[in-house]
Each structure stands twice: as structure tokens, then as C-alpha cells.
N, C-alpha and C positions, 0 to 999 in steps of 0.2 A: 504493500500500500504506500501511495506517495506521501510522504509529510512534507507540509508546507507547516515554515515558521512565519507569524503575520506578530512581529514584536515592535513597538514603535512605528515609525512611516515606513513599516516593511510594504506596505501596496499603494505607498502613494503615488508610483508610476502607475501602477493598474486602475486606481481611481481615476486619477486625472485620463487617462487615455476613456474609463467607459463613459466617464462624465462630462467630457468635453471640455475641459480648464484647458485653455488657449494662450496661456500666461505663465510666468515664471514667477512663484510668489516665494515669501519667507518662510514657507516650509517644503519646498521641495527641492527638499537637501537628501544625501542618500542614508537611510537608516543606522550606517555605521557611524557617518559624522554627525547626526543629531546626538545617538547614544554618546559618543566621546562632548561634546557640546555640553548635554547634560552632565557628565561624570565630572568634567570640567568644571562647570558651574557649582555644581555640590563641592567639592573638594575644597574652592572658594569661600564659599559660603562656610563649610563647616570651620576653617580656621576663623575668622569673623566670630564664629558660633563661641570659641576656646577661648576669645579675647575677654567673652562678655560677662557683668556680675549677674546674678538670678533676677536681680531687679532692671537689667534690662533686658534680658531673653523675655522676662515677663510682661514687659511694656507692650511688646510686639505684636501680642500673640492676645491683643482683644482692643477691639477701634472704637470712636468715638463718634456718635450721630451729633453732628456739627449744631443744627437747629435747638439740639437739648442737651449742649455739656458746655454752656458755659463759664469760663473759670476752670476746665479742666487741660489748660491748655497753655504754657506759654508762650504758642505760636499762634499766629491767626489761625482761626477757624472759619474759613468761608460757608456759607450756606449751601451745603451740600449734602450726599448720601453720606459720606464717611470721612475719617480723619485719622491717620495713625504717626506718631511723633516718632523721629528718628533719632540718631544716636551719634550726635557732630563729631564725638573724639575719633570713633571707629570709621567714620562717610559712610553712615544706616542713613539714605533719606527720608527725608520726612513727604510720607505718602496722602497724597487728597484724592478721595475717589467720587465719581460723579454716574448716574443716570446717563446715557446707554446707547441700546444697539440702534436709537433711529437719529440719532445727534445727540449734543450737550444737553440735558435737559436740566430744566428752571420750571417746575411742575407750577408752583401757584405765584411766582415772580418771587423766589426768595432771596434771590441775588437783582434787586432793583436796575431797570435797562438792560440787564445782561441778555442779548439777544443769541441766537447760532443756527444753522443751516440744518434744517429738518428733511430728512429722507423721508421716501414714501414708506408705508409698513412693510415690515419686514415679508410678509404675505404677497404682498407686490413683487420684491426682489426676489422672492423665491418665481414668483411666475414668468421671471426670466430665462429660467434655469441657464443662468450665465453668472461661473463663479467671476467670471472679469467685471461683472457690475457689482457682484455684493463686495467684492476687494477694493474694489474702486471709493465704493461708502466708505469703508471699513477705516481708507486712509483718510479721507477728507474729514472725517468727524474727529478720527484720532489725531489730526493734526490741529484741529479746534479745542478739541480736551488739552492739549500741550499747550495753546495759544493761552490757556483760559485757565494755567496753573493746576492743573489737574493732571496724573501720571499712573492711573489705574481708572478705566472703563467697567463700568458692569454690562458690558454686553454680551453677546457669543448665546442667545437665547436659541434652542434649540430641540426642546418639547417639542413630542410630535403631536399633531391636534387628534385628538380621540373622539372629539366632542364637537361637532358643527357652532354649538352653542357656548364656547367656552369667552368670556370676556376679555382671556388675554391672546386669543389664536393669532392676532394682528401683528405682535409681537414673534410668534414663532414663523416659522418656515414650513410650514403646510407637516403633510401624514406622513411622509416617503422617509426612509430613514438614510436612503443613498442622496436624495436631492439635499435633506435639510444639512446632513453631517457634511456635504459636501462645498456647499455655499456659506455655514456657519463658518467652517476652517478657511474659506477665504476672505471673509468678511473678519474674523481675529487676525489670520496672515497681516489682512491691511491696518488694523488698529494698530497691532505693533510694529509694524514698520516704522511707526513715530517716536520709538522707545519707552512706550510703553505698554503696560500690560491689559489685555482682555481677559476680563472673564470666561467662561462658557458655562450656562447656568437651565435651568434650574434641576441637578443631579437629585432625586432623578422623580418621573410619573406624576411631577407639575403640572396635570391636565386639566385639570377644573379649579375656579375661583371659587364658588359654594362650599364654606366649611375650609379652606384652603389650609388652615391653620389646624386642624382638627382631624380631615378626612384620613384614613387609610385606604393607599393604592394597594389592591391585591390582584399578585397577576403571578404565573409560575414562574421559572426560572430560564428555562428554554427561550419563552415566548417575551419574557423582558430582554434578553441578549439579540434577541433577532428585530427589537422593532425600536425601542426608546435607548437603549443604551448602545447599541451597533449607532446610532444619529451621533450619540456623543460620542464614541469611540474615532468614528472619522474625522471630525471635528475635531480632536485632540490631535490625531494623528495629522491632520495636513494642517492646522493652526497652530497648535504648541502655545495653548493659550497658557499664561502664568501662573491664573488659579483656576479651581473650579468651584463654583459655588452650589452650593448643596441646598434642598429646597425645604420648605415649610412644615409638606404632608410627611405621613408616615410611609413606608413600604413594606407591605410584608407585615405588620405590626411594630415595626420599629420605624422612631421619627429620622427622617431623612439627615440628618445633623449629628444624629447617634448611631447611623445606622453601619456597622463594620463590615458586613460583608459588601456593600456598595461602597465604602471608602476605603476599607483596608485591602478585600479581597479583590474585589474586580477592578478598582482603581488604581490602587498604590502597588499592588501585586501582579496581577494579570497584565494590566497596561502596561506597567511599571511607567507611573508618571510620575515626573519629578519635583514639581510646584507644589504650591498649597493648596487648599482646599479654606476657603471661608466662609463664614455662613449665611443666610439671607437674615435679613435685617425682622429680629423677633422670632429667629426658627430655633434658638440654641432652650435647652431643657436641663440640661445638669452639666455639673463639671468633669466627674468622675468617667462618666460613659459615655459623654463626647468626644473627652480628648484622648480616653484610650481606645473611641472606637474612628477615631482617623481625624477627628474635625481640630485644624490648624489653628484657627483665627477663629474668633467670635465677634462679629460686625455689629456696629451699630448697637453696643453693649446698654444704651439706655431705653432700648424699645423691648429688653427682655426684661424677663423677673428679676434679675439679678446679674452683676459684669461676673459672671461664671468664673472668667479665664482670668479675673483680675484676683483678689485677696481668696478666694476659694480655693482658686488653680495651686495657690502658692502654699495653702494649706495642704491640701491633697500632694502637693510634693514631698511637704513634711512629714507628713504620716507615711508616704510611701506606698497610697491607692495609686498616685502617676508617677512614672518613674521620672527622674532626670533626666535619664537617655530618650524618655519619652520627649520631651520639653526641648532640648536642643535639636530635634527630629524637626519640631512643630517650626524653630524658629531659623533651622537650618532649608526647611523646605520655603517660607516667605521670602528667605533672602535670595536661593536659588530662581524663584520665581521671575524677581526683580533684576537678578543679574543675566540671565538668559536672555530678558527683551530688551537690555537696552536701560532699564527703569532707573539703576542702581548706579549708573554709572552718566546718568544723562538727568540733572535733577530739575524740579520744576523751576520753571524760571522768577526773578525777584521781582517781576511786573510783568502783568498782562500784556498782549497785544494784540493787534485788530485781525482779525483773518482775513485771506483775501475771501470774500462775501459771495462776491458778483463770480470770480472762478466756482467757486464749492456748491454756487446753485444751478450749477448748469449739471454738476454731478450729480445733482438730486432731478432735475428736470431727465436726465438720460436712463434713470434708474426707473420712474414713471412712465417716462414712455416705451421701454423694455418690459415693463411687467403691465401695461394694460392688455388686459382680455378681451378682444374681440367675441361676446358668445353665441351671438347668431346675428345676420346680415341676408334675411331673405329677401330676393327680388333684386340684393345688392344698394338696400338703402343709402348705406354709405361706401365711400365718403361722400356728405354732400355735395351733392350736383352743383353745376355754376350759375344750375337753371332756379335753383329756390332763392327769391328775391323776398321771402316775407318767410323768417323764419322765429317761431314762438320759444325763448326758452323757459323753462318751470321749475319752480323749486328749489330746495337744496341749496337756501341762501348763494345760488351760484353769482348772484348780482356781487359779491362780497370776495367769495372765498371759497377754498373748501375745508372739509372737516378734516379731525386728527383721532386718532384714539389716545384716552384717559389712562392716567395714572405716572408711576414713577418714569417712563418713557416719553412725558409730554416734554416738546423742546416748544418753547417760549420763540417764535422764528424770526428771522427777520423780516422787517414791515411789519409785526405786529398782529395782533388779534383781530380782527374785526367784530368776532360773535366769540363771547366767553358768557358761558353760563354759572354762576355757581350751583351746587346742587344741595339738597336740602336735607336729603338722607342716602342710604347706603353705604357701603360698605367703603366707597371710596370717596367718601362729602369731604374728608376732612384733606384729601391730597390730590382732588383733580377736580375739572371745571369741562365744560364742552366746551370744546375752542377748535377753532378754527384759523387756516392761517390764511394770509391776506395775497390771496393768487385766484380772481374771479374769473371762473370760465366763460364768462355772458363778455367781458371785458379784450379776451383773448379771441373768444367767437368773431366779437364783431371786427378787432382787428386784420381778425385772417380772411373774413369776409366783406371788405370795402364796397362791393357793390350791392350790399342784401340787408335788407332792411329786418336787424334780430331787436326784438321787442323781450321783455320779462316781465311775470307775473310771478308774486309767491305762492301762488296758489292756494290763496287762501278763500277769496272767493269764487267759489266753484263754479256758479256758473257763470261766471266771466270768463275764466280760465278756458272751459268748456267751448264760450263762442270763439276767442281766440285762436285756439286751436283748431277749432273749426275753418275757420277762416284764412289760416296759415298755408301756406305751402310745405310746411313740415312743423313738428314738434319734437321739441329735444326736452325730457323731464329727467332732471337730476332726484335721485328718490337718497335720502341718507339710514344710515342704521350706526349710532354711536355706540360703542363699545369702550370697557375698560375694565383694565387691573381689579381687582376685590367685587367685580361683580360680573354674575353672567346673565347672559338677558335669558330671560324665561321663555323663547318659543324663538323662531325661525323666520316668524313675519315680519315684514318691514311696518315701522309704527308707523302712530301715529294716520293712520287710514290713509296711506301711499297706494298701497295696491287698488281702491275703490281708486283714485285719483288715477293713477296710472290705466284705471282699464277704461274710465270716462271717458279719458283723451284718448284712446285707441280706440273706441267705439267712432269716433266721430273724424279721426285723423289717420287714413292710410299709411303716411310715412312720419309713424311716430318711433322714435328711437329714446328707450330706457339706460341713463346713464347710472350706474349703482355708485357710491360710495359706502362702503361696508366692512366691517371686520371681517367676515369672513359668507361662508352660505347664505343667502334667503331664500324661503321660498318665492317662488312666481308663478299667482295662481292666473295671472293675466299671460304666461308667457305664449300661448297661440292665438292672440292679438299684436303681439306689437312685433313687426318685423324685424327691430334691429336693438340687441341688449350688448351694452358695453360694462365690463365691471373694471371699476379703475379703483378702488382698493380704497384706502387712505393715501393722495395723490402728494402728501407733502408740499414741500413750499412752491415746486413750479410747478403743481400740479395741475392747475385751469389752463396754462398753458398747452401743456403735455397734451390735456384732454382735447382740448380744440385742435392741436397737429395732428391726431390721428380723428377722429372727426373730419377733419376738411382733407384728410390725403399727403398730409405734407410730410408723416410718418405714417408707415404700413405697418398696425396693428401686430406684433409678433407673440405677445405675453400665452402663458398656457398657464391652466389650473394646477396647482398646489397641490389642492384638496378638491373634493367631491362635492357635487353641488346635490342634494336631494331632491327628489321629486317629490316627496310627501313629511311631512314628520314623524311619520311610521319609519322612516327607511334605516334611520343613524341607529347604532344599540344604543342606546341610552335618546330617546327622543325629546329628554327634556332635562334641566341640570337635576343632579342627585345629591341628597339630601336639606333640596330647598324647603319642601314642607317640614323639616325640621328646627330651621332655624329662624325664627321671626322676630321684630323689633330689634333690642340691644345684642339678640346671642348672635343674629346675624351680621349685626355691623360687624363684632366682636371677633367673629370667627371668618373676618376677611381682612380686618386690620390689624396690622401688630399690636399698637398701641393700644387699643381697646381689647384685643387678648390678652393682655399682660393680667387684664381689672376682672376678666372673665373665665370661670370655673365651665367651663363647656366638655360635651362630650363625645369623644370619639366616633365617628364611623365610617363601615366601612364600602369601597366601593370596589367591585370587585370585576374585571375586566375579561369579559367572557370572551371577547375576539381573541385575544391572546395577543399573536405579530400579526392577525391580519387586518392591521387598520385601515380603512376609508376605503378604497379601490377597491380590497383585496377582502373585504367583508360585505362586498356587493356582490364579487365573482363568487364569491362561496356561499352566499345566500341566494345567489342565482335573480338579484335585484338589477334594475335598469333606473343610473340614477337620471336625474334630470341634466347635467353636462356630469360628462367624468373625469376623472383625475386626470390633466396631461392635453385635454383638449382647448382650442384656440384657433380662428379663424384669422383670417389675412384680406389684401386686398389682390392676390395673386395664388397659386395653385403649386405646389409641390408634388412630386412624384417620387416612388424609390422603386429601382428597377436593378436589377443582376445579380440577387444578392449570393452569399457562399457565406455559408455558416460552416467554422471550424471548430471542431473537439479534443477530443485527447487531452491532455491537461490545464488547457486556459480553452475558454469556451469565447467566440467571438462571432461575428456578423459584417462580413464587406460587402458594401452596396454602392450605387449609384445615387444621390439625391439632384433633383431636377426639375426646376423652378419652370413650370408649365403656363406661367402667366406672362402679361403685359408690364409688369413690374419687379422692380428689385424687392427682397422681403426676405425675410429671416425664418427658418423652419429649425425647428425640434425632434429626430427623428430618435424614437424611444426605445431601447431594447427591452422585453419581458419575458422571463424565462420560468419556469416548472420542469418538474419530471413528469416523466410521461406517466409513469404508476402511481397512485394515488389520491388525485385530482386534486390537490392544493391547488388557490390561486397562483397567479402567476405576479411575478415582484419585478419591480425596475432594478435591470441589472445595468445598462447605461444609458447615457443620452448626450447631445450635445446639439450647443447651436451654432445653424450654418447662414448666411448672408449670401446670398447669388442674385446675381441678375438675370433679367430676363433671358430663355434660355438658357443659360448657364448649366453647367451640371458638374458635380464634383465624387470622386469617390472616397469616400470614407469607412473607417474603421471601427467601430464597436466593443470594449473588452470587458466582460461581464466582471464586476467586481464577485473577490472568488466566495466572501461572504454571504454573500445574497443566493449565490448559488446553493451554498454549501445550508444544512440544519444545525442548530448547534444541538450538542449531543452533553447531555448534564453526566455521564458515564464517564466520558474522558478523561479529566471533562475536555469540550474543544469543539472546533467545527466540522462537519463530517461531510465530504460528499461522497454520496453514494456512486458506485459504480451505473454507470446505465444509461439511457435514452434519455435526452432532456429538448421539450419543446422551446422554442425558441420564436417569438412572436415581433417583426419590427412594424411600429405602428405608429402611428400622430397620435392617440392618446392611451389607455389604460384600456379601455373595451375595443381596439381596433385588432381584429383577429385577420383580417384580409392576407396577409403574408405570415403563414405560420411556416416554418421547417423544423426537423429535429436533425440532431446532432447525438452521439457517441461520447461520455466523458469518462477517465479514469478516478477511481475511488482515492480521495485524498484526507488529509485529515489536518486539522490548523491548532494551532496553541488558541487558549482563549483571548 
């Protein structure tokens, strides 16, 4: 039997080749010189470690929430997520960490003016599936965190969505575990290339805000290695982010912060990763059996019951429940962290400075219009014709702006707010607002269209809206769905009676076109009325822009689905969040917010993950469901072809084709591998993808190389990966149900390290 060792960036050539990474990032170094890199670092680090007295290995090893430790500090404390003091005699810098993976964020303006370039959500750059645009974010934000005194990101979010409905899906990278791990590692790649450190978060079954603080994820051990922790493992593996932050819920019955066989065994041992591990802000529970069961740092020490890691930790070492050697581990692994990216040796700077603004927003304008979705264009509604001289637009404050998603990810953008809500209750009243950033698409519309007369209405009186549209030569209805951190919306509909509105103006209006802004799924009970639905995600700062170039043609539509869109609220396992009817008035504020959990005696539960690894797509194929768009699909202004293909076995399983741009125009195609054995009937998983640019006629031959994990099962016996000897189907398609071009292939029986 063959053995294959996958240790470190041992397949990060095999990733990048099935995934399409087009770019040379900061981790794609070869496995032996990362490993020396890392040993390097350590060795570093640990002398540092031997220099230091117990009162300052202990300073390290638990941070300060800025907002609420003042006086604990005699260095500024800027208004931010975190703060840990450095150690001038030895050059420990002193670390400022800030809010996240979609820009700088300034959730309710805590840093007064402080403005920064807001990317579209992270759901968006996933439906690029182009690691060269989430790297591309990854540097421009990270070089605004450096700009902006800050030298530790929490970003690298990389939850796979289990839950159409979850409130933070916006933040994560859709269900795939090869798309998300794969665009996470380039999106950290690019934070630290500025010398400093990314997160990669939330380790681990992060999947619902309901109870977040409370819930236990139950799932087996198999079926966790192959779906949520395979996302994080590639993501370590081509990122090499600094830390990992460990999440709120429990796993398994143990809290994700305590939990050893996710931090000691599969992390620190299996990976063998070198950095730290710190905690999410209110997720720490004891001192004793967090820091013996892997947890480095304890974050944001004033949002827990007690600084654990601070007068407890030091106690617990005197007694000899944590050992010493434990302690220099914890603060040998923060420094390794920091001296790895860059952090430790590049310190934050003595004054702020201005970024360049007007560059960083063209980076978010490009990342927009790579992940919008085209999701149906019948008749060829768009782009609009040169012939529609009177065209209606509606709703979706698009006169303004467009929306963001809430919570510790809101970046404050530049230009400003136009529409800030505060909110009044929930789980997130006390740290997010509805806001919106100031990029109106009615403003963009009517610039790209000079000769056509675009009107707006908010839609609020109906039948005004009604005759208008009537009356138009087309209707464009912007529909919103706000989502956020500590809360998940209770059903799939779009509020606030959009769909009645939506189907009004399709009744009356043949070329009516549904623009979405949404965290994630809605249903669309109007969707065989309206010809033409476009889902532009949360569009960021040049996002009305973005919207109106693919709209008018001026960019061919390329973005493909993340995730599954449903056809009914029956379709998801869980069709509605789990254990909402448990938690009402204070225990639900309480058990979405740190700080209101600290005051709150609440009670565990559990949720218990019956798909296993077969998330979103692959729990449709095995349920034999037909969703409403699927995973991977995306429409254009031009036609793709794949012709000639040759699928090879034997020990790397792959797919050479022809791709061939059959249309009038230049446009970007996604051409998808999906693979199963033939015995058994598992769904079938994305084993590569990549995006290709041609022009008209054009045609290119390309290459396929099935990442070997996604082929392989993992096998809790070995324990390790296992592929089996035998026949394995091999499906190349434009999305996840595209079965048109099936072949099978012959593979030899292999077996991988965990």
C-alpha cells in the first residue's frame, strides 16, 4: 500500500494546482523549509523564553480588552479588540490586535474619525473562487492594520456554513472545505505579508450564533476531519497563520478553549503547528484545563469571569496542576508566532498614517465584482440594453448606499455611513448598528447610463412604486437581508414584505431584475416571475459601483455560489436556528454576548450534526434534493465549453480538458472537479477548481489535480487518510449538480498521516 506523508505544506503544490492559485504567495515554500523556518523560529523564541522572570512569561500569556482595562496599562490602549504589553529589555513587542477579515474595523466608532477600506463579505470572495483576490484583500487590509498601529489581525474566518441561516455565514467562506481552506490561506498569506500576524478562527464547529456561548457541536470524529477541520487544516497549511483562535461552543462536550484533543491532538500534534492558539474574547472557562489542555493566551481577559491566565495561572504553577514547562511552551509558542511573520521583529509604528484610500478601494471594488453572482438572466435581461431610456430603480436605500453585515467585523469605511441604525435588542445591540457604506448604486447606475432616464423610489408607497414600474422600460429592485454576529435571523425570507414587493413589480414589469444584498440564502418565492436575479452579497465600499458594471456590461458577471441556495425551508437539516425556542429575553442576549454571559448562569445544549462531512451540496446529493441554485453555479454574459477531456489514475487522480469561451465576449469561467467512488454512493466532493479569463473564442487546456484528501476517507483506525483501492467517478462541471461529463478513472490504495 502506498503511504503518502501530508505533514505541514506537504500538498500545497497539489492544492494550488486543483484549486487554481495563479500566484506565488507566502506560503508556498516547500515543506522542508517551512518545517526548518518553524524549528528556526522556536529555537528563537525559546532562548527569549530562558531570558525571562515568571512575571513576565506570565504577562504574555493573557490580553487586555482595551474598551474595559483602563489603568491596566502603561502604554496607550487604543480602542480596540485587544492589547498585550511587551517586554522592552528582551525587544517582546508590544502587541495591538484589531477586528478583521473584511478591513480594520471600528464597530460602533470607538476610535472617533478612524475611517478604513471595507471589502465585500467574505461570502462574496469566496464566490470568486480566486485565491489571487482573497490575497489580494488579505494584503491591502493588512497593510491598513500596520498603517493604523495595529500588528495582529483576527481574521482567517473559516467555518464552514452548516446553516443557511446562521448570522455570521457572511463572515465565513461558504460549505466546501477545499474552496474555504483554500482562499482562507490566501487571504492570511496576504495579511502577513505586512509583518504581521492573522488569525485563523473560529477552531472549531463555530456554526450557529443561537446559544453560541452555550451550545455543544456534536459530530463524530471521521466526519469532523473530513469537513470543518480539513477547511482549517489547509488554511494553516498554505497560510501559516500565527495563531489560531479557538471558538466559544463546546465540541464533543468539551468547551472549544478546553478542548485537548482539538488543540493538543489534532493541532499541536497531528499538524504539528507551531504558533499559538488564543482564545475568542469570553470563551476561556478555567485555568487549570485550559492551559493544560492546549489554550496559549487568554484574550480579552475582562469579558471572562475571571483573567484565568493572570494571578490563577501563577497559582496553578505553584501548586504544580500546570507545569512550568507547560508555561514556557505557552509563551514560547506566542513568540514563535510573532517571529515567523514578521511581527517580532517589525514593530508597530510611533504614529499612525494615512493609507493610500483611493488604491485599497479599487481592491475592494475588484473583489465585488469577482464574486457577484449572476443567478438567472432569462431572455438575456441583462446587461441592460442601450434601448431602456426610462429605467425604475427600488429599494435597498440604493439612493444612498449599500448594506454591511453587523458585529465585530463592521469596518467604519471611508465616506462614511449614510444609514446607521442602532438596535434596541438582541444579542448584538450592544456592538453593532445597521450600517451601511456610502457607494449608491442609483448614483453609479445613472452615471454608466448618460442617456437613460433612472428614477428611484423607496418603495414604500406601493402603489406608486407599482405604477412606476409599470410605466418603466425596466425595473431594477434592490431587496436587503441584514445579518450579524450574536444573532441568527429566524427563517430564510427576505423581511420586511420584499418578496410581496418584489412579485408586484414582476407582475406588472416584464424586465424586472432582482438585485439581492444578503448574508447568505433567501428564499425566492417570486423567483419564476422575475427574469433576471443578481446576488451581490454584502458589496463593500465600491460596491454600487461594482453593481452597476456588471449591470450595464462593463464587467461580465463571473462570481459562482459558495453555498446552496434552497428551494424551500424544508431543504437545509436544520431548517430553522436550534435552540432559539430556548433562549428568550436576557438568557438570549446573554448567551450571544460575552459580556452579558459572564452575569449569566445559562444552560448547555446540545446540537448534534447528522450530515456528518456532507455539508450543503453534498447533503442535497445524498438526500436526492434539487436545490433552488447549487453550490458552484453562476451565469455570465458569454458561454463556456469543456471538450477532450482525459482523466488520469494510478496514484494522483487528475482531469485534462479543453475550456472554450463559446461566446461574443471575454469572461471568466470556473471549471469544477467532483469526485466519489464508484461503490457506495457517497456524494460526490470538490476535489479542484480554478478560474480561467478567455476571450472570445479563445480556448485553453488545462489541468485538474484532485486534492488527495478529499479523495481519500479519513479512517479513525489508523488513524489517517485512506484511499481505497478502486474505480472512482470523476464529474467536470460548472457547478455541484452538473453531471453532463462524468468519466471514471482506476486509483491505487494509499494511506496519509492525519
Amino acid at each position: 500500500m502506498l503511504q503518502v506523508a501530508l505533514a505541514g505544506a506537504a500538498t500545497v503544490a497539489a492544492i494550488q494546482t486543483g484549486a487554481g492559485a495563479q500566484t506565488t504567495t507566502a506560503s508556498a515554500t516547500t515543506p522542508s523549509a517551512a518545517t526548518a523556518a518553524a524549528a528556526q523560529a522556536r529555537a528563537r523564541a525559546d532562548a527569549i523564553v530562558a531570558r525571562m522572570t515568571q512575571d513576565e512569561k506570565l504577562l504574555l500569556v493573557h490580553g487586555l480588552f482595551p474598551p474595559m482595562a483602563a489603568g491596566k496599562s502603561a502604554n496607550e490602549l487604543i480602542p480596540s479588540a485587544g492589547h498585550i504589553d511587551g517586554i522592552p529589555r528582551l525587544g517582546v513587542p508590544l502587541v495591538r490586535e484589531s477586528d478583521a477579515s473584511l478591513g480594520v474595523a471600528n464597530q460602533v466608532e470607538q476610535r472617533k474619525g478612524d475611517v478604513a477600506t471595507a471589502l465585500p463579505s467574505s461570502l462574496a470572495t469566496a464566490a470568486s473562487f480566486d485565491p489571487r483576490i482573497a490575497r489580494a484583500g488579505g494584503a491591502m487590509i493588512g497593510s491598513e492594520a500596520r498603517a493604523k498601529r495595529f500588528n495582529v489581525l483576527l481574521a482567517g474566518g473559516v467555518n464552514l456554513t452548516r446553516d443557511p441561516w446562521n448570522g455570521r455565514n457572511f463572515e465565513y467562506l461558504g460549505e466546501d472545505p477545499l474552496l474555504a481552506g483554500t482562499l482562507a490561506g490566501a487571504h492570511i498569506a496576504g495579511v502577513q505579508s505586512n509583518r504581521i500576524v492573522s488569525t485563523v478562527k473560529h477552531l472549531a464547529l463555530n456554526a450557529q450564533e443561537t446559544g453560541r456561548m452555550v451550545v455543544d457541536a456534536r459530530i463524530g470524529e471521521a466526519a469532523l476531519r473530513m469537513s470543518d477541520l480539513l477547511a482549517f487544516e489547509i488554511a494553516i497549511e498554505q497560510g501559516r497563520p500565527g495563531s489560531v483562535m479557538c471558538a466559544y461552543n463546546k465540541v464533543n462536550g468539551e468547551w472549544a478553549c478546553e478542548n485537548g484533543h482539538l488543540l493538543n491532538d489534532v493541532l499541536k500534534r497531528d499538524w504539528g503547528y507551531p504558533g499559538w492558539v488564543m482564545s475568542d474574547w469570553g470563551a476561556v472557562h478555567s485555568t487549570t484545563r485550559a492551559a493544560n489542555a492546549g489554550l496559549d493566551q487568554q484574550s480579552g481577559q475582562e469579558l471572562d469571569k475571571a483573567p484565568y491566565f493572570g494571578a490563577p495561572l501563577r497559582a496553578a504553577i505553584d501548586q504544580g496542576a500546570v507545569s512550568r514547562r507547560r508555561l514556557d511552551d505557552m509563551v514560547a509558542r506566542y513568540l514563535t508566532g510573532l517571529i515567523q511573520t514578521g511581527a517580532y521583529d517589525t514593530p508597530v509604528p510611533a504614529a499612525a498614517t494615512i493609507p493610500p484610500y483611493a488604491r485599497n478601494a479599487d481592491v475592494a471594488q475588484r473583489a465585488a465584482e469577482a464574486g457577484i453572482v449572476l443567478l438567472k438572466n432569462q431572455g438575456d435581461v441583462l446587461p441592460i440594453a442601450r434601448t431602456a431610456r426610462r429605467i425604475v430603480v427600488i429599494g435597498g436605500n440604493a439612493d444612498v448606499g449599500v448594506l454591511s453585515g453587523g458585529g465585530s467585523s463592521q469596518v467604519r469605511s471611508v465616506g462614511g455611513a449614510p444609514v446607521e441604525t442602532p438596535l434596541a435588542y438582541g444579542g448584538s445591540a450592544s456592538f453593532a448598528r445597521i450600517t451601511y457604506h456610502a457607494s449608491s448604486p442609483l448614483a453609479a447606475l445613472r452615471k454608466a447610463l448618460p442617456g437613460a432616464q433612472v428614477t428611484w423610489l423607496d418603495g414604500r408607497n406601493f402603489n406608486a412604486t407599482v405604477d412606476a414600474a409599470k410605466g418603466a422600460d425596466m425595473a431594477i429592485v434592490f431587496a436587503t437581508q441584514w445579518t450579524t454576529e450574536a444573532d441568527d435571523v429566524p427563517d430564510l425570507r427576505l423581511p420586511d414584505h420584499q418578496d410581496a414587493l418584489i412579485a408586484a413589480i414582476a407582475a406588472v414589469q416584464p424586465r424586472t431584475v432582482a438585485v439581492l444584498e444578503t448574508g447568505g440564502p433567501v428564499l425566492m418565492p417570486w423567483i419564476d416571475q422575475v427574469p433576471a436575479v443578481v446576488e451581490a452579497w454584502y458589496p463593500g465600499q465600491r460596491g454600487g459601483e461594482a453593481i452597476a458594471n456588471i449591470l450595464t456590461g462593463k464587467v461580465n458577471p463571473s462570481g459562482r455560489l459558495p453555498i446552496t441556495f434552497p428551494a424551500a425551508a424544508s431543504q437545509p437539516v436544520r431548517p430553522r436556528p436550534v435552540g432559539l425556542d430556548r433562549l428568550t429575553g436576557l438568557d438570549a442576549a446573554a448567551a450571544a454576548d460575552p459580556g452579558a454571559a459572564s452575569t449569566h448562569a445559562l444552560e448547555s445544549f446540545p446540537v448534534d450534526y447528522v450530515e456528518g462531512a456532507d455539508v450543503g451540496y453534498r447533503w442535497y446529493e445524498r438526500k436526492r434534493m434539487t436545490p433552488l441554485f447549487p453550490f458552484g453555479h453562476g451565469l455570465g454574459y458569454t458561454r463556456f465549453a469543456y471538450r477532450n477531456p482525459v482523466v488520469t489514475g494510478g496514484r494522483t487522480l487528475s482531469i485534462t480538458f479543453d475550456v472554450v469561451n463559446t461566446g461574443a465576449r471575454t469572461g471568466a469561467d470556473v471549471p469544477q472537479m467532483y469526485v466519489a467512488r464508484e461503490a457506495g454512493g457517497a456524494p460526490m466532493r470538490l476535489a479542484g477548481f480554478m478560474r480561467v479569463t478567455l476571450k472570445p473564442g479563445e480556448s485553453r487546456r488545462i489541468t485538474l489535480t484532485a486534492e488527495p484528501r478529499i479523495v481519500a476517507d479519513y479512517d479513525v483506525r489508523l488513524p489517517g487518510w485512506r484511499i481505497d483501492a478502486g474505480r472512482y467517478r470523476v464529474a467536470l462541471g460548472h457547478d455541484a449538480a452538473d453531471r453532463t461529463m462524468v468519466s471514471s478513472t482506476t486509483l491505487e490504495a494509499a494511506t496519509m498521516k492525519p
